[in-house]
C-alpha positions as CSV (number, residue, x, y, z in Angstrom):
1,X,0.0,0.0,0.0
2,X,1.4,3.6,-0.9
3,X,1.1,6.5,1.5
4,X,1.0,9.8,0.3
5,X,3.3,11.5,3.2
6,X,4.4,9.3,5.7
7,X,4.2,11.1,9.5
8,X,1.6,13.8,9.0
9,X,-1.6,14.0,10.3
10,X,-4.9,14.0,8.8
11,X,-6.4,16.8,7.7
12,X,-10.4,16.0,6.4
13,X,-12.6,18.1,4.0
14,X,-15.8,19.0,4.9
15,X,-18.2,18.5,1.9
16,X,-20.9,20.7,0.8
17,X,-24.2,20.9,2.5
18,X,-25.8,20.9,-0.8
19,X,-24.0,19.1,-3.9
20,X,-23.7,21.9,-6.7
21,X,-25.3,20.6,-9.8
22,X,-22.7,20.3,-12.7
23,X,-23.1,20.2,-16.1
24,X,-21.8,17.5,-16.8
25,X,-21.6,14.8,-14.5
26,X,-18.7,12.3,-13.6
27,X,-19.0,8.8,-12.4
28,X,-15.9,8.8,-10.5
29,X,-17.2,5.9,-8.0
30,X,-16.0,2.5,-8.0
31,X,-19.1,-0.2,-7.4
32,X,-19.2,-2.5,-4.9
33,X,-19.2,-6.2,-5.5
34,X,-20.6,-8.6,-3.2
35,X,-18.3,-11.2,-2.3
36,X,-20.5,-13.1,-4.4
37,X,-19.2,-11.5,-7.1
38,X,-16.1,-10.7,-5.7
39,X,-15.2,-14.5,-6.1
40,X,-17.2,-15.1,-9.5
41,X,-14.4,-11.8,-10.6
42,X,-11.9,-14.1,-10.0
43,X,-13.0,-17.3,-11.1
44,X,-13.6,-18.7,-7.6
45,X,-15.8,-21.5,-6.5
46,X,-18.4,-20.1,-4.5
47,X,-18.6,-22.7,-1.8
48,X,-15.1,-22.4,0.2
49,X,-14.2,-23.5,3.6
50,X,-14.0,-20.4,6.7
51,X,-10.3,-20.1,6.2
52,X,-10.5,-19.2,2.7
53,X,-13.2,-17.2,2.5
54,X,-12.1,-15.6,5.6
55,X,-8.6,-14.7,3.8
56,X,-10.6,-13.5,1.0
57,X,-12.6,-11.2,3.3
58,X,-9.4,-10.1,4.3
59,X,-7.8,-9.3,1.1
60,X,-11.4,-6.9,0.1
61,X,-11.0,-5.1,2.7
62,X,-7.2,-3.9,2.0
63,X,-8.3,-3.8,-1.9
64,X,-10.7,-1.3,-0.3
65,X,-9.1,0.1,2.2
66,X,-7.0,1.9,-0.2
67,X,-9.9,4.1,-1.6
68,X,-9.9,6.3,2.3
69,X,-8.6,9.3,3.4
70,X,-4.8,9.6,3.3
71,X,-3.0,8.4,6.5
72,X,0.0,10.9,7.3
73,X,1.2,9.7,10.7
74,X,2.7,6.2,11.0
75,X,4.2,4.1,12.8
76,X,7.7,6.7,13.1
77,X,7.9,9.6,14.2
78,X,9.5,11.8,11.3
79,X,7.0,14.3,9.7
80,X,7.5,14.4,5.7
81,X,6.3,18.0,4.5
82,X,6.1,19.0,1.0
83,X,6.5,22.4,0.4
84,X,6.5,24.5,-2.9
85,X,8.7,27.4,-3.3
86,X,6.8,30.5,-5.0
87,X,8.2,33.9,-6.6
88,X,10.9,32.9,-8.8
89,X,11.1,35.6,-11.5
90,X,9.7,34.4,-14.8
91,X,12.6,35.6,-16.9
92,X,15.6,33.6,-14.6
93,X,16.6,30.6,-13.8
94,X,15.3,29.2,-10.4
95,X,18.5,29.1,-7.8
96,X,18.8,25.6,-6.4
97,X,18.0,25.9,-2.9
98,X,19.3,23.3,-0.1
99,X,18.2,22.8,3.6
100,X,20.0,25.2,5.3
101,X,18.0,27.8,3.5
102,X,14.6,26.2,4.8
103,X,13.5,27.4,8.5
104,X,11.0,24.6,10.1
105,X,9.2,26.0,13.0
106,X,6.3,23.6,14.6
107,X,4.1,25.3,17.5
108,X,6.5,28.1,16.8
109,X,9.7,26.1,18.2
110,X,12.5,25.3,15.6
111,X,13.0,21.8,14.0
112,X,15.7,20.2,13.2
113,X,15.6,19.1,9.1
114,X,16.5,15.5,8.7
115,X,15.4,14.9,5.4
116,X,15.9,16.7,2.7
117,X,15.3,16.5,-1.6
118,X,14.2,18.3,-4.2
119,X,12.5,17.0,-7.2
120,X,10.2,17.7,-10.2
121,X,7.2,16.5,-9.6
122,X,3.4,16.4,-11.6
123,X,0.4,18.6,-10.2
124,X,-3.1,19.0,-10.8
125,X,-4.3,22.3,-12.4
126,X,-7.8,23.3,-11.9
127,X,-8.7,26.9,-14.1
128,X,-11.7,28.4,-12.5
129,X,-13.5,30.5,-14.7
130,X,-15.8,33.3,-14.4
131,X,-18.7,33.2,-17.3
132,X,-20.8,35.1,-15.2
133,X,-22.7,37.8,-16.8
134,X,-20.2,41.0,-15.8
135,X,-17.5,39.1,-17.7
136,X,-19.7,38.8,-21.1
137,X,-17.3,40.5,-22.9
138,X,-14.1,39.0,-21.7
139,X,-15.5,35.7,-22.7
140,X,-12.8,35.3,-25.9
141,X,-10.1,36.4,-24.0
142,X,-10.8,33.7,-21.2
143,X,-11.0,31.0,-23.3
144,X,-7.8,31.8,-25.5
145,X,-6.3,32.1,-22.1
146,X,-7.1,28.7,-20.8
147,X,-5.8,27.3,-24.0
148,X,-2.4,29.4,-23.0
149,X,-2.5,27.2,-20.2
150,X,-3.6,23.9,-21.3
151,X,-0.2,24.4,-23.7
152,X,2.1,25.7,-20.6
153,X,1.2,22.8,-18.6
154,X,4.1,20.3,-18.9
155,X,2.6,16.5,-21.0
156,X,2.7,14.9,-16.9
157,X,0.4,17.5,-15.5
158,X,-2.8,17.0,-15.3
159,X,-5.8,19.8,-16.0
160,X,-9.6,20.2,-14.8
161,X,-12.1,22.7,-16.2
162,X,-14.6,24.3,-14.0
163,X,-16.8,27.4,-15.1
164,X,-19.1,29.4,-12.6
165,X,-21.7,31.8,-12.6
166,X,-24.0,31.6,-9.4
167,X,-22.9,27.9,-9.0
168,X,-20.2,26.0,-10.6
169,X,-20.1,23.8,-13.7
170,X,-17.6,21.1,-14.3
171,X,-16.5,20.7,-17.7
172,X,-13.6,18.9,-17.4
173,X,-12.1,16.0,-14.3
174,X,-8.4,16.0,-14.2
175,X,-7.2,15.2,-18.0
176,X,-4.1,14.5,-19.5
177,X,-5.9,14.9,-23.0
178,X,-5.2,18.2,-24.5
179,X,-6.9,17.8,-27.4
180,X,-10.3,17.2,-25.7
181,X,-9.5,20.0,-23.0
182,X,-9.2,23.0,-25.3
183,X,-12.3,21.1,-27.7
184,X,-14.1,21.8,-24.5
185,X,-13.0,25.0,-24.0
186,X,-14.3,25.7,-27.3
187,X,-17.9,24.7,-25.7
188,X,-17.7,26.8,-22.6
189,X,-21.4,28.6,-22.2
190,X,-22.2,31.7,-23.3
191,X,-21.2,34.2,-19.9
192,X,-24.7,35.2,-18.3
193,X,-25.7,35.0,-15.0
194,X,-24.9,35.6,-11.2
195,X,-22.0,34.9,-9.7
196,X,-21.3,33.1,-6.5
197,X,-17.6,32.8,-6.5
198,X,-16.7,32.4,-3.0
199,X,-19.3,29.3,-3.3
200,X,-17.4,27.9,-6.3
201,X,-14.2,28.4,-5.1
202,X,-15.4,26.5,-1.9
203,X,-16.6,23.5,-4.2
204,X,-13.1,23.2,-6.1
205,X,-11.3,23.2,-2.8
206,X,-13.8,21.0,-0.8
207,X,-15.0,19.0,-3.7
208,X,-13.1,18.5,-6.7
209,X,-9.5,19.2,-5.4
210,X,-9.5,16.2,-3.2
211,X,-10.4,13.7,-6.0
212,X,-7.0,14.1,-7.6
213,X,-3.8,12.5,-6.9
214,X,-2.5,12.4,-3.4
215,X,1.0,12.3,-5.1
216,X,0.7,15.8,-7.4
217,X,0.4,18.9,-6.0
218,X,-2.8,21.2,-6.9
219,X,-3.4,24.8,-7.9
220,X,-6.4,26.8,-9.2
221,X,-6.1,29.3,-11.2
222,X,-9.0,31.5,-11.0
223,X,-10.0,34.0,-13.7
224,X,-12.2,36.6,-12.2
225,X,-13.4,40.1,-11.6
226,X,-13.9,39.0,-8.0
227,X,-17.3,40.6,-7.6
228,X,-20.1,38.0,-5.7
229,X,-23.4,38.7,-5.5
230,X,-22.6,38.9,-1.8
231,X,-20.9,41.8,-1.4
232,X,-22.6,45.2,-0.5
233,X,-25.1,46.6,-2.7
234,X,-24.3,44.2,-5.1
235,X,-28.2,43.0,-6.6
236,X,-29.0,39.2,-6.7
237,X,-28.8,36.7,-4.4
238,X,-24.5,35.6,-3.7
239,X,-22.6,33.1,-1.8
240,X,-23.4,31.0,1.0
241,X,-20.1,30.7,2.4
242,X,-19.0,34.4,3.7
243,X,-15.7,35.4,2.4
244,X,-13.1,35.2,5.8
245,X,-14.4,31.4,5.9
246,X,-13.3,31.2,3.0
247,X,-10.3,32.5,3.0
248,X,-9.8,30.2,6.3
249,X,-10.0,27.4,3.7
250,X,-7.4,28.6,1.1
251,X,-5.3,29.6,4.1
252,X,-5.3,25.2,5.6
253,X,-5.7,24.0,2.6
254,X,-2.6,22.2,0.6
255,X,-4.0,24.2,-3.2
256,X,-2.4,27.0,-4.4
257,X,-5.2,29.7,-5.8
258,X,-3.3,32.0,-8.3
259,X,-6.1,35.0,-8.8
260,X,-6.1,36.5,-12.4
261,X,-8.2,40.0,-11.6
262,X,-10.6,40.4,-14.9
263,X,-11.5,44.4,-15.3
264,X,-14.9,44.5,-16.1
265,X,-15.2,47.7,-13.7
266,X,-15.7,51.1,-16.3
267,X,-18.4,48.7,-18.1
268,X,-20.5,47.2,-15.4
269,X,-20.6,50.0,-13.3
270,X,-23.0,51.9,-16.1
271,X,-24.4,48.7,-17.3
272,X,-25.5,46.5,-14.1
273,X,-24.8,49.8,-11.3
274,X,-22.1,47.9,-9.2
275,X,-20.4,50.1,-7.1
276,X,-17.1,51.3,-7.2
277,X,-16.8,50.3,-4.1
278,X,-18.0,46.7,-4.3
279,X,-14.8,46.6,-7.2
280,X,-12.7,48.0,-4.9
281,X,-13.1,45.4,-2.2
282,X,-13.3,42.6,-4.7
283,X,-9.9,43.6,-5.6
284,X,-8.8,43.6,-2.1
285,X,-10.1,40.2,-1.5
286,X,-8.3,38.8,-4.8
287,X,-5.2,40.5,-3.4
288,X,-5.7,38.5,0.0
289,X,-6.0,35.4,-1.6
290,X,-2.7,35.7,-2.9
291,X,-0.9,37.0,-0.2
292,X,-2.0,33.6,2.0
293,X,-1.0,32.0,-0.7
294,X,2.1,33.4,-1.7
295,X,1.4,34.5,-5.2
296,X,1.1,37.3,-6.9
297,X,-1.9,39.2,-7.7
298,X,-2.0,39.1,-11.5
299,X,-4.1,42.1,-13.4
300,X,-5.5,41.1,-17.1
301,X,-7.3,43.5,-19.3
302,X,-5.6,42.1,-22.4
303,X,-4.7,38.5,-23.3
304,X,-0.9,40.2,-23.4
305,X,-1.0,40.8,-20.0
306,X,-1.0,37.3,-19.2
307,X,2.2,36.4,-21.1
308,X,4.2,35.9,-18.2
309,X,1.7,34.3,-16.2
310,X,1.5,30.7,-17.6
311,X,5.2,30.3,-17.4
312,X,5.7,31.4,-13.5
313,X,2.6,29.2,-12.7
314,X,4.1,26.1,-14.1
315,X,7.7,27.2,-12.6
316,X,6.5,27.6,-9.0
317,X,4.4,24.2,-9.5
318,X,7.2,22.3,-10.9
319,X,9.5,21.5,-8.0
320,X,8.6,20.5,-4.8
321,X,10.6,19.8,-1.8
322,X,10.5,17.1,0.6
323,X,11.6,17.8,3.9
324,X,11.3,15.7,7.2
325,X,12.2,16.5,10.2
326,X,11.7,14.6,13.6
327,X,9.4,16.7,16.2
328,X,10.9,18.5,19.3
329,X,7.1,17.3,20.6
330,X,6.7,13.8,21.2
331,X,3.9,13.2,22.4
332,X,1.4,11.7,20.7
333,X,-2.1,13.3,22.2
334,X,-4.1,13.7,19.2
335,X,-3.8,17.6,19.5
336,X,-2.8,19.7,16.6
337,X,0.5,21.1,16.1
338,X,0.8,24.3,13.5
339,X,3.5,23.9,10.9
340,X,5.5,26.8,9.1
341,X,8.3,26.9,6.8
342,X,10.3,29.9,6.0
343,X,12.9,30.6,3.8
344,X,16.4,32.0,5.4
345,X,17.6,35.4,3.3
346,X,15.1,35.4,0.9
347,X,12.3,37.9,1.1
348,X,11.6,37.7,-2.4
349,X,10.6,34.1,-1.8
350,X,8.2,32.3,-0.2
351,X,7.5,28.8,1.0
352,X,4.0,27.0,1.0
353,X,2.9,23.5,2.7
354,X,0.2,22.6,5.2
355,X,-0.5,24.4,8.3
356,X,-0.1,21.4,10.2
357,X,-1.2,18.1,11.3
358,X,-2.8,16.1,14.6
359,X,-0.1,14.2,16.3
360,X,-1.9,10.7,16.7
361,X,-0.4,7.0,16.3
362,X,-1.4,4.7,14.4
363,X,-1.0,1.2,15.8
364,X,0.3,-1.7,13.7
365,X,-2.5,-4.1,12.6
């Protein structure tokens, strides 16, 4: 059996109240077989004695057992981060970067780095785009973007469509087919609508992000002009999820959200009466979004404005490094210990892995 991260502790996703309805829908569930026809799969007599058929019972339930939740504390005690190093200028080569330029503090106490490697490594690329009705006439520019992206994206990683207006429609599950990505691109909806982005960021994060590899690291790249029904004297119904919770959930979760800010402002403010001031603070949040996330807060009014973009997305998402270090804490009380990673002499830089984990043991079966 493969673990994703060996000595960190599990952190759970709490699923939507309400399933969004999608577009298109995905059967992404594996059926259950009785053992009935669990042994008829294999070509097995269906009258066995206790032993076997208890062995077989045995040998479901691992088959199975590999379909949970990840498992990041084991039986040692070292704690295996992975962290991604964000801010490399788009125009340089990235410097190679070794331990002693990594600062582990867990609980706020410094850790001692026993591991450490750096390696390229696959990730999972969701583009969240807004085809809600403010952005109607960005709606060629979005799409020739995403294709920008689908092309940036190296043949290993992996890329999901999602569109929203006032809830989210997913066009695409993680695909390695490029061909059919930017075909659907090509089919994306008309822009019209509300939007509810805070929801539909929610649902990528709660919902779709976790049904990707444990062994890639993920990142959405939003495309928005930020504005939810939600905010102040902004008409329509928005978001059921208020913006600091979510922002709560970019900040603990593992994704990476790269905001791309879509102006729409000068044209929406005569044409729908949105406030100035409901633009203002959708900027603000965009820009918050990045700073917990480490990345930049990227302004498009032109498809030229995004020529740097791909390229720095797929550079910070590239490398990943894999650093374990054995906790000054050892006990194992099922509490939570906060986990931070800095970067020594590099302010230009900075570092992103999980907040934490829940120190618990996990006996030996």
């Amino acid at each position: 059996m493969q673990f994703r991260a060996a000595n960190v502790g599990t952190m759970q996703t709490r699923k939507a109240a309400e399933p969004f309805t999608r577009r298109r829908k995905v059967k992404n569930r594996r059926p259950q077989r009785s053992i009935k026809g669990f042994l008829c799969a294999f070509g097995l007599p269906l009258r066995l004695g206790v032993k076997t058929t208890l062995l077989l019972l045995t040998f479901t339930s691992l088959a199975f057992a590999q379909d949970s939740v990840e498992t990041i504390r084991i039986d040692s005690d070292l704690v295996d981060l992975k962290v991604s190093v964000l801010g490399f200028p788009a125009n340089t080569p990235p410097p190679i970067l070794d331990s002693k330029d990594f600062l582990v503090l867990e609980d706020g106490v410094p850790q001692e780095i026993a591991f450490f490697a750096a390696s390229d490594t696959p990730f999972d690329l969701v583009l969240l785009l807004d085809l809600s009705g403010s952005n109607s006439k960005n709606l060629k520019m979005i799409r020739n973007s995403a294709k920008r992206f689908v092309d940036a994206a190296r043949d290993i990683d992996r890329i999901a469509l999602v569109t929203f207006t006032d809830q989210p429609a997913l066009y695409s599950t993680f695909s390695l087919d490029r061909k059919k990505l930017k075909k659907t691109i090509d089919d994306m909806d008309e822009a019209v609508g509300g939007t509810n982005f805070w929801d539909s960021m929610d649902w990528v994060l709660s919902d779709l992000v976790p049904q990707g590899s444990g062994l890639r690291r993920s990142a959405i790249v939003v495309m928005t002009d930020g504005i939810d029904n939600a905010l102040p004297d902004v008409p329509g119904p928005g978001s059921r999820i208020t913006f600091p919770a979510l922002l709560e959930r970019i900040r603990n979760s593992e994704s990476i959200v790269f905001p791309i800010y879509l102006d729409t402002e000068e044209e929406n403010v005569k044409r729908y009466h949105i406030p100035r001031a409901a633009y203002a603070q959708a900027r603000e949040q965009l820009g918050q979004i990045a700073n917990v996330c480490g990345t930049r807060f990227y302004q498009a009014a032109r498809l030229s404005d995004l020529d740097t973009v791909y390229t720095q997305v797929v550079r910070d998402l590239s490398t990943v490094y894999s650093i374990g270090y054995k906790p000054t804490n050892r006990s194992l009380d099922g509490k939570w210990r906060s986990v931070e990673v800095l970067l020594n002499n590099r302010s230009d830089l900075s570092a992103r892995t999980k907040r934490g984990y829940y120190a618990k043991h996990i006996a030996k079966s």
